[in-house]
C-alpha positions as CSV (number, residue, x, y, z in Angstrom):
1,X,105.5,90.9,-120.0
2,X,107.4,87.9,-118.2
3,X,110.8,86.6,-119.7
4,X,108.9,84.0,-121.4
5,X,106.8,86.2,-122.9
6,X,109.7,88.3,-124.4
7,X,111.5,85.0,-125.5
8,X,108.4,83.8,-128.0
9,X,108.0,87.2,-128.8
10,X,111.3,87.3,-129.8
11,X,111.7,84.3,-131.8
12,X,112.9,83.8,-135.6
13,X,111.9,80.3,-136.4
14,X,114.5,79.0,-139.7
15,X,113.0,75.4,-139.8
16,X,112.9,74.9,-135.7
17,X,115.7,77.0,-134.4
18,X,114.6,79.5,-131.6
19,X,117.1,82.9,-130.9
20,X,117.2,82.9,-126.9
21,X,118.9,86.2,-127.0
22,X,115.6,87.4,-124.6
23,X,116.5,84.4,-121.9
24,X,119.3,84.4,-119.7
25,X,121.4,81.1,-119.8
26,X,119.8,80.2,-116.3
27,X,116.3,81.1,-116.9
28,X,116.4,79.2,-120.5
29,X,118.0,76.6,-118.5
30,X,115.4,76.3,-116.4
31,X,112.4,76.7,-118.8
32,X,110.1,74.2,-119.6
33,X,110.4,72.5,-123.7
34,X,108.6,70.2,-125.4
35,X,109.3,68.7,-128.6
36,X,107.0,68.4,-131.3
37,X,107.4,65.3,-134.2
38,X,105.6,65.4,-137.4
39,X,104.7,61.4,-137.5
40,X,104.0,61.6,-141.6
41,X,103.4,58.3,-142.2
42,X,100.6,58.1,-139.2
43,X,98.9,61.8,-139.5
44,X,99.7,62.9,-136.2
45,X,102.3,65.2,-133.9
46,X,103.8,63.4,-131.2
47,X,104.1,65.9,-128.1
48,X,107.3,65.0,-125.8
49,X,107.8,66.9,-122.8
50,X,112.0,67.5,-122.2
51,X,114.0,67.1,-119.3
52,X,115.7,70.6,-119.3
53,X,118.7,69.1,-117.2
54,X,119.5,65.4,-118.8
55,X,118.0,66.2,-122.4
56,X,115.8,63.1,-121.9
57,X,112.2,62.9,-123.7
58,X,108.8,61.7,-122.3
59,X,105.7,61.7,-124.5
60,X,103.0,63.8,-123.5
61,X,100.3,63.5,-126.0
62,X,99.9,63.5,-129.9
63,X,97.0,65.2,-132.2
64,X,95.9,63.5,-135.0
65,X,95.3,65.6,-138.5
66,X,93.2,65.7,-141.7
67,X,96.5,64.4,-143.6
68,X,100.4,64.1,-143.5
69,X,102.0,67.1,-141.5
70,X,105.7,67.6,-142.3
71,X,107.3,71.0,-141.6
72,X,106.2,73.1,-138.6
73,X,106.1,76.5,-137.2
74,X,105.0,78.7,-134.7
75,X,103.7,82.2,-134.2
76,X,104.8,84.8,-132.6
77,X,103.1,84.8,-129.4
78,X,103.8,81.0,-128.8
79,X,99.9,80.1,-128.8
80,X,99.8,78.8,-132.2
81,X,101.5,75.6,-134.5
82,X,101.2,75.9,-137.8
83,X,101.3,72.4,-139.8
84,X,101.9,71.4,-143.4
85,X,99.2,69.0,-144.5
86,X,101.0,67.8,-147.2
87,X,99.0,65.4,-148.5
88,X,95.9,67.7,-148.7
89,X,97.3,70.6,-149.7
90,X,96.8,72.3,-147.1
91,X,98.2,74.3,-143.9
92,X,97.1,72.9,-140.2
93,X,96.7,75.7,-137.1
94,X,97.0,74.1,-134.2
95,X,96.3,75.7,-130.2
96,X,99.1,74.8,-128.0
97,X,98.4,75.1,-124.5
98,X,100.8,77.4,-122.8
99,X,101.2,74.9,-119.5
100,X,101.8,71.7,-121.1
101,X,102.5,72.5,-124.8
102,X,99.9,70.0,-125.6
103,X,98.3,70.8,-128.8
104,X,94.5,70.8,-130.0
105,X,93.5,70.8,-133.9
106,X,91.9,74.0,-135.0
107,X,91.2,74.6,-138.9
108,X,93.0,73.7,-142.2
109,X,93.4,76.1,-145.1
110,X,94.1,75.4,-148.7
111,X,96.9,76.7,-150.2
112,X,98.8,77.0,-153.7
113,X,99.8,73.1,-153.6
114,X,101.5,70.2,-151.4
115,X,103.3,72.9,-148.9
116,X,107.4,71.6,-148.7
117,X,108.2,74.3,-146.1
118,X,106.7,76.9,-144.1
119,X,107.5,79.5,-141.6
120,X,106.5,82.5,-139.8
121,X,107.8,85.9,-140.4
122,X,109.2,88.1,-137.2
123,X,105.8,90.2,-136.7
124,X,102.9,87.5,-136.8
125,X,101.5,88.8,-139.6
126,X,102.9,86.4,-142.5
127,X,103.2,82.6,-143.2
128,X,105.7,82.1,-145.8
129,X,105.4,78.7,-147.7
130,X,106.9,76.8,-150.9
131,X,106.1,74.3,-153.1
132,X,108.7,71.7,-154.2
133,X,106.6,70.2,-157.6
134,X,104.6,73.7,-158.6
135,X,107.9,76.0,-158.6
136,X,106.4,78.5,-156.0
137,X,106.5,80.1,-153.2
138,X,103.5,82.1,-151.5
139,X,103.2,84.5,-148.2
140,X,99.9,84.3,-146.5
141,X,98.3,86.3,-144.3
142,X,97.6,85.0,-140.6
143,X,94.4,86.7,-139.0
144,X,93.3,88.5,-135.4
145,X,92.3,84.5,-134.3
146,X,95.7,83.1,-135.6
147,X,94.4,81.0,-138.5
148,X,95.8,81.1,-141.6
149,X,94.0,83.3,-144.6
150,X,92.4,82.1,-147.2
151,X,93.8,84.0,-149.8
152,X,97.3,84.8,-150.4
153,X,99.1,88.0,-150.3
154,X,101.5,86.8,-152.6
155,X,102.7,84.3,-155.1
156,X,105.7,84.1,-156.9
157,X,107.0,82.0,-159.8
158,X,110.6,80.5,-158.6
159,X,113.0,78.3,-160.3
160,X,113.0,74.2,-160.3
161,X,112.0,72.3,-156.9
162,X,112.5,75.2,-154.1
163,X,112.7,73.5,-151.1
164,X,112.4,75.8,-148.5
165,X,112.6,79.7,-147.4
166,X,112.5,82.0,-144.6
167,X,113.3,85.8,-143.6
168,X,116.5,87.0,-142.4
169,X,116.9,87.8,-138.5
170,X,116.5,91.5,-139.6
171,X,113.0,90.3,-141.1
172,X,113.8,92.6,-144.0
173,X,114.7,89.7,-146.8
174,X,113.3,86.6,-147.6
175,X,115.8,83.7,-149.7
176,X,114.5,80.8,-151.1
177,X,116.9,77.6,-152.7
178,X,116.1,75.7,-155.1
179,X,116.8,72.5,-155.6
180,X,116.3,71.7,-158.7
181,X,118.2,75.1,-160.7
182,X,121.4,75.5,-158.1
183,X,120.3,78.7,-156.7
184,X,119.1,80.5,-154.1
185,X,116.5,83.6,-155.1
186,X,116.4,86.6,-153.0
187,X,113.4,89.1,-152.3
188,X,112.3,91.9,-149.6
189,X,109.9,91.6,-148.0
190,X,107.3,94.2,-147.4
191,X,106.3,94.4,-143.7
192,X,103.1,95.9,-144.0
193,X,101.2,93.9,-147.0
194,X,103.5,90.8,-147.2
195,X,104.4,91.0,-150.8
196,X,107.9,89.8,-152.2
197,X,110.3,91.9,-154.5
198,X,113.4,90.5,-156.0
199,X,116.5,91.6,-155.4
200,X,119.2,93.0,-157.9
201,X,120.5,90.7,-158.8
202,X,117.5,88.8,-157.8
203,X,119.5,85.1,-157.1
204,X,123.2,83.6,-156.0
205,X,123.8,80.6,-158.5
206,X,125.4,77.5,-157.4
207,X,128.0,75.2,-159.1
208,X,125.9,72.4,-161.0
209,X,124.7,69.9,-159.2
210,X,125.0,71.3,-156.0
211,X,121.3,71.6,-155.2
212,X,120.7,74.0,-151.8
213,X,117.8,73.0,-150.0
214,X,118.0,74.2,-146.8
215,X,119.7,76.7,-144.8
216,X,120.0,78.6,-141.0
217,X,121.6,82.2,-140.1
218,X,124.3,82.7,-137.7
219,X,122.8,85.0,-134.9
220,X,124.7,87.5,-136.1
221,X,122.9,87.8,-139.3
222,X,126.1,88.2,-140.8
223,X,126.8,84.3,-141.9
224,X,124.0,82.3,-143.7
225,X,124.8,78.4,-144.1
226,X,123.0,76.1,-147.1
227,X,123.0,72.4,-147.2
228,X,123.5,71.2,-150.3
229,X,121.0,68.2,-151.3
230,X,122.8,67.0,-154.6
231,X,126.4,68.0,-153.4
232,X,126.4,66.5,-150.1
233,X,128.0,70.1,-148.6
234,X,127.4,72.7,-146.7
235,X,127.9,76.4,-148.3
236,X,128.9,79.4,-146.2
237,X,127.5,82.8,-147.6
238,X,128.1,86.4,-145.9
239,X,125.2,88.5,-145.9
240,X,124.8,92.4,-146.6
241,X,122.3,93.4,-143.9
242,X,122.0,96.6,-146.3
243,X,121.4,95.2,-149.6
244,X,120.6,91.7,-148.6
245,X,122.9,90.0,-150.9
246,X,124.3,87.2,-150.2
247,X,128.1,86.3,-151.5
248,X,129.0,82.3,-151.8
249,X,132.5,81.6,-149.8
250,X,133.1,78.5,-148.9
251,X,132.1,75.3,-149.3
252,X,132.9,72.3,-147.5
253,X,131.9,68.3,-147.5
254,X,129.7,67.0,-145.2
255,X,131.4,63.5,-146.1
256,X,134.1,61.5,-145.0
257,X,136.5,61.3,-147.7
258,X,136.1,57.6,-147.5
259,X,133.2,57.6,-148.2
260,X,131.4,55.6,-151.7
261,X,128.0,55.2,-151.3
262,X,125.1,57.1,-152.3
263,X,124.1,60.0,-150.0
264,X,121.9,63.4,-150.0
265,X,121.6,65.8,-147.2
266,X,118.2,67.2,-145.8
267,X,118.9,69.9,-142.9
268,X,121.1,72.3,-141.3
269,X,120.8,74.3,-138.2
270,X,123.0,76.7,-136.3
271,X,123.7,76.5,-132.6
272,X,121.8,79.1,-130.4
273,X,125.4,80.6,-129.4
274,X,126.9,80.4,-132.7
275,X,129.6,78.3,-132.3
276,X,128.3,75.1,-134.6
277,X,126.3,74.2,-137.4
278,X,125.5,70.6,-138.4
279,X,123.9,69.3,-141.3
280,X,122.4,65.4,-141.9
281,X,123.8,62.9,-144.2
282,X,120.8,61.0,-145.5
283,X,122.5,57.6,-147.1
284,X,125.6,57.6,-144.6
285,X,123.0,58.6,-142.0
286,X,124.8,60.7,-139.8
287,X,124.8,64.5,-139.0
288,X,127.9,66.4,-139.7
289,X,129.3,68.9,-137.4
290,X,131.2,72.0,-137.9
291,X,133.3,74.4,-135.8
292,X,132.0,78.6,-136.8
293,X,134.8,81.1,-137.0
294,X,133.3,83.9,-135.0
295,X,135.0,86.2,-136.9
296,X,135.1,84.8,-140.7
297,X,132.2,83.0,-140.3
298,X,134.1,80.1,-142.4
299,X,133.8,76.4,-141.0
300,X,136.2,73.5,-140.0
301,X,134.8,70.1,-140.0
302,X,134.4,68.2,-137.0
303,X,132.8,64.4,-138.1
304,X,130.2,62.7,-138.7
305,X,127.9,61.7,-136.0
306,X,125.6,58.5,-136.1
307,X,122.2,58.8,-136.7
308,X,119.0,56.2,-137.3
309,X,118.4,55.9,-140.7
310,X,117.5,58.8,-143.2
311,X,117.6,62.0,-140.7
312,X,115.8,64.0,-142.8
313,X,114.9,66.9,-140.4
314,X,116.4,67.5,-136.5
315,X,116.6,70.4,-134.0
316,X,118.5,72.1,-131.9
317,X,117.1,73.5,-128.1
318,X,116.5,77.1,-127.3
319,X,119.2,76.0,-124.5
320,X,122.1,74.9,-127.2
321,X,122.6,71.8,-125.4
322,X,120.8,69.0,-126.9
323,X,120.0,67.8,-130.6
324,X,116.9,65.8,-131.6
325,X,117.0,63.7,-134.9
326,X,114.8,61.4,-136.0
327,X,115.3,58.7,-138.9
328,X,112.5,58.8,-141.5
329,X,113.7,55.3,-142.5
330,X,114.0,53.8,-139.2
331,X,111.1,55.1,-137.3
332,X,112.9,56.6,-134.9
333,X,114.5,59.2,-132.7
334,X,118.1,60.0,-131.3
335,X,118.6,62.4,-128.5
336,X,122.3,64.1,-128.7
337,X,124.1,66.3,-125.7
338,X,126.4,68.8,-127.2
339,X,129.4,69.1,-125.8
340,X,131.7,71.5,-125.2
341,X,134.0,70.4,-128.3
342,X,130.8,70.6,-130.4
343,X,130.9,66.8,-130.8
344,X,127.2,65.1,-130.5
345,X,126.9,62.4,-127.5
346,X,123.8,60.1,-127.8
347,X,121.8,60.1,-125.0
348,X,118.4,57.7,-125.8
349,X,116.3,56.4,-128.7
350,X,113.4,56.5,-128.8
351,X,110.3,55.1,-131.0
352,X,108.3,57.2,-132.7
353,X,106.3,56.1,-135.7
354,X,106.1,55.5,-139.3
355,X,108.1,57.8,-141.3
356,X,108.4,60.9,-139.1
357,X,109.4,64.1,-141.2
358,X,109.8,67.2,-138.5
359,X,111.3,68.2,-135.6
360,X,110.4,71.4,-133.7
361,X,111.5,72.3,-130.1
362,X,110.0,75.1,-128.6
363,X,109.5,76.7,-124.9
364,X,106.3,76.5,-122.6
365,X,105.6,78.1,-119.5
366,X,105.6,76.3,-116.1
């Protein structure tokens, strides 16, 4: 098994954000990337092929779907995507060809309704989805030829609007926010037959009008961080890796305090290394930054960096060095360094369609 191999094997996914505790900081910085961009409005992914020196994007290709993808995933082994078809109802799988990353349309499969989120679990065996309007959440099975089943293993009633939901880095517990109720639900996951039990207490409730919608874990698995939708914040939790309980203890704008306008956030995702998490603004369109206490886990605000309007979703590479955001309202795409103080440099915009709605990079071979 090469080092590439190990990495995708390797991977936990939380909406786009690769561990690259299996890569070296040379080899990672030497791998190939692509980045893949849900164009909603358009029903197609956009395939860019990234410079793994100066950050900088070239298109390579897109696929066009059966209906409007929005989140995205991968399998384990790296030879799969896995689209939301949101507009159909349904889930895309996708081939991705392990030179070029380019991708080739394979099957869609129903599922309980118009999939928000969805995500692999750590062995390949699971795709775990929710459902924004039908209050659900569902775990279905993904067979020997990496399609998704047809029926799932499990369903489970949640509260209002759950927006997203993925497995811890241990792969023993799954959470799932939601929206609409201020709170996040917590389950374990069964390995073997993909079934979801909830925890006791079974969920962490929010202050009112908070709304958590998405979140990312430290890669420690210690610190979890939600973005609040309605609150325009970002809440730290700690995390028993025992009982998988999570404990609220801090929460922090991701505001200005100038700021008056009207503003809700979308996504959140921690730095490879652990050092930073950012969240984006969508209304004072920007992504805010945070510094991570290594030890606490608590967060000190660093800004608010410019975005193109609406970032709804962005991503972080394997490498830690570069952030991708693109503006559902504008069309288009920003390209950030990171730098050393954590602060986001723009590097290139770039055009990218009508209403894109994901952003996933991921490794290739050479």
């Amino acid at each position: 098994m090469n080092s590439l191999t190990k990495f995708i094997t390797s991977l936990v996914i939380p909406c786009g954000v690769f561990l690259m505790s299996s890569l070296s900081t040379s080899e990672s910085h030497s791998a190939e990337h692509v980045v893949y961009v849900s164009v909603g409005g358009e029903s197609r992914i956009d395939v860019y092929k990234m410079n793994s020196k100066t950050g900088l994007l070239k298109k390579r290709s897109h696929v066009d779907l059966p209906g409007a993808p929005g989140s995205l995933s991968i399998s384990t082994d790296g030879t799969k995507l896995y689209s939301a078809l949101r507009s159909v109802k349904g889930v895309g799988t996708l081939s991705i060809n392990g030179k070029t990353g380019d991708l080739k349309f394979i099957s869609s499969t129903p599922v309980v309704d118009n999939p928000v989120y969805i995500i692999t679990e750590k062995t390949g065996k699971f795709l775990l989805t929710s459902y924004y309007g039908a209050g659900k959440a569902a775990v279905f099975p993904i067979q020997a030829d990496g399609t998704i089943g047809k029926n799932a293993s499990c369903i489970v009633e949640t509260e209002k609007n759950p927006h997203s939901l993925q497995a811890d880095r241990s792969n023993n517990f799954v959470y799932v926010p939601n929206t609409g109720s201020d709170s996040v639900l917590q389950y374990k996951l069964n390995k073997s037959d993909g079934t979801l039990t909830p925890l006791n207490p079974a969920k962490v409730s929010f202050p009112p009008l908070t709304g958590p919608r998405h979140f990312s874990f430290h890669p420690s698995n210690k610190f979890v961080y939600f973005v609040n939708e309605k609150g325009s914040s970002v809440t730290f939790c700690t995390l028993n890796s025992k009982t998988g309980q999570l404990e609220i203890q801090q929460t922090i704008s991701t505001l200005p305090k100038d700021f008056e306008g009207k503003n809700s956030t979308a996504d959140i995702h921690v730095t490879p290394d652990g050092k930073y998490v950012y969240g984006s603004n969508r209304g004072h369109d920007s992504l805010a930054g945070y510094a991570i206490d290594q030890k606490t886990g608590m967060l000190t605000s660093l800004g608010q960096f410019p975005t193109e309007k609406t970032p709804r979703e962005f991503d972080i590479d394997p490498t830690g060095r570069f952030v991708y955001s693109a503006g559902q309202g504008s069309g288009k795409m920003i390209a950030y360094k990171i730098q050393d103080n954590g602060h986001l440099k723009p590097l290139e915009t770039y055009e990218v369609g009508k209403s894109p709605s994901w952003v996933l990079v991921a490794p290739v071979a050479k």
